[in-house]
KEBAGU-391196 format. One line per 8 residues: number of its first residue (from 1); their letters; for each residue x, y, z of C-alpha. Coordinates in steps of 0.2 Angstrom, whole numbers. Last residue first. Layout:
<nodes>
NUM) a) X,Y,Z; ...
</nodes>
This chain:
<nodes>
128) xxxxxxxx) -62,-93,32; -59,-88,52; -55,-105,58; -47,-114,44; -40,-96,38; -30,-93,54; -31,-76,63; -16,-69,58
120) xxxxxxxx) 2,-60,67; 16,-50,58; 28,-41,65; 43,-53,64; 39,-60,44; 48,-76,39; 50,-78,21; 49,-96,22
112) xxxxxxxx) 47,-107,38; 35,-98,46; 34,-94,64; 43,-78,65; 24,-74,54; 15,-77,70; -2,-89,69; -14,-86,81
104) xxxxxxxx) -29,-95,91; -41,-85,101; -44,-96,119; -43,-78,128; -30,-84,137; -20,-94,125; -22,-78,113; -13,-65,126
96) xxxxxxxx) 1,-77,128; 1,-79,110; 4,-62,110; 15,-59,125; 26,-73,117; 25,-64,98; 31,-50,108; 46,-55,116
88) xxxxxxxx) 49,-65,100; 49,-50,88; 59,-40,101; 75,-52,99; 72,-49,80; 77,-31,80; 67,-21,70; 64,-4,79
80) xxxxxxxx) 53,10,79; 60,24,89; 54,32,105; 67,22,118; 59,6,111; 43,3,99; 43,-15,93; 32,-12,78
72) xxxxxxxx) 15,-25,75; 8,-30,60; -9,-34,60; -20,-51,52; -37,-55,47; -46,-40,40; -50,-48,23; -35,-38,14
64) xxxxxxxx) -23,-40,29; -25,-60,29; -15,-59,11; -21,-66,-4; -10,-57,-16; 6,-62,-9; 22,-62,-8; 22,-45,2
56) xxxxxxxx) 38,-33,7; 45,-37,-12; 42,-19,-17; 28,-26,-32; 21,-35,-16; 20,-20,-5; 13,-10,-19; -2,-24,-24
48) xxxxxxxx) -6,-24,-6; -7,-4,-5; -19,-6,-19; -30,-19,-13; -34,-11,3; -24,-17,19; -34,-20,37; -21,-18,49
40) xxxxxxxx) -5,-11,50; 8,-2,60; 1,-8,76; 13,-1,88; 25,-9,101; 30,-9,121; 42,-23,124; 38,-30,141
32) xxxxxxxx) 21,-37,132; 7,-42,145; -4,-24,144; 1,-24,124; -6,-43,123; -22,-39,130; -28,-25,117; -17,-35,102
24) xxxxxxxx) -27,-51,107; -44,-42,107; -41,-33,91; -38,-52,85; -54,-57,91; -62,-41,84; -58,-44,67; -48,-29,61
16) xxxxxxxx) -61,-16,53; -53,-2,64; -35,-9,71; -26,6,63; -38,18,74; -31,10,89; -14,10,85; -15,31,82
8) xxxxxxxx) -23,33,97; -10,22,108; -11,6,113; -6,4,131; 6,-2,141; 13,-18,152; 27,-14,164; 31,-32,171
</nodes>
């Protein structure tokens, strides 16, 4: 298994994420065979209202605006891509990642409606 490493650029998007899940993305990316990129971390309140009035949010009370959640970008051959098959490779290194370091996540591929590939959250009943 290669494993990488998060770049510069990830690292500053994972500033004022809570540091479980920063500790998550960190040990995921070394487990991960896909190599990806945070997109997205801690969201203000006017780049959720966008997303939502574009239809790539339903929701007002997202985990981004608290510092809760990351989206992640599978990041093959220098290019993002959005292949679901990548999604699940690295929603496995991340809960991989969480299981051993005892963090619990929830993966947006997981939801029943409006699934959401690059997105993972700290749940709300443990981290209100």
């Amino acid at each position: 298994m290669p494993g990488f490493n998060l770049g510069r650029r990830s690292r500053d998007r994972l500033k004022d994420v809570h540091r479980d899940l920063v500790r998550v993305v960190e040990r995921a990316i070394a487990l991960s065979d896909v190599d990806f990129t945070v997109l997205e971390g801690m969201r203000s309140v006017t780049r959720q209202k966008a997303l939502v009035a574009a239809g790539a949010s339903r929701t007002m009370n997202s985990r981004h605006l608290t510092g809760h959640a990351v989206d992640l970008g599978a990041h093959v051959d220098g290019e993002l891509r959005w292949d679901w098959p990548l999604y699940h490779r690295i929603a496995d290194a991340m809960k991989c990642a969480a299981e051993e370091l005892g963090v619990q996540i929830e993966w947006g591929g997981d939801w029943h409606s409006f699934k959401d590939g690059p997105h993972f959250q700290l749940p709300r009943k443990l981290y209100p």
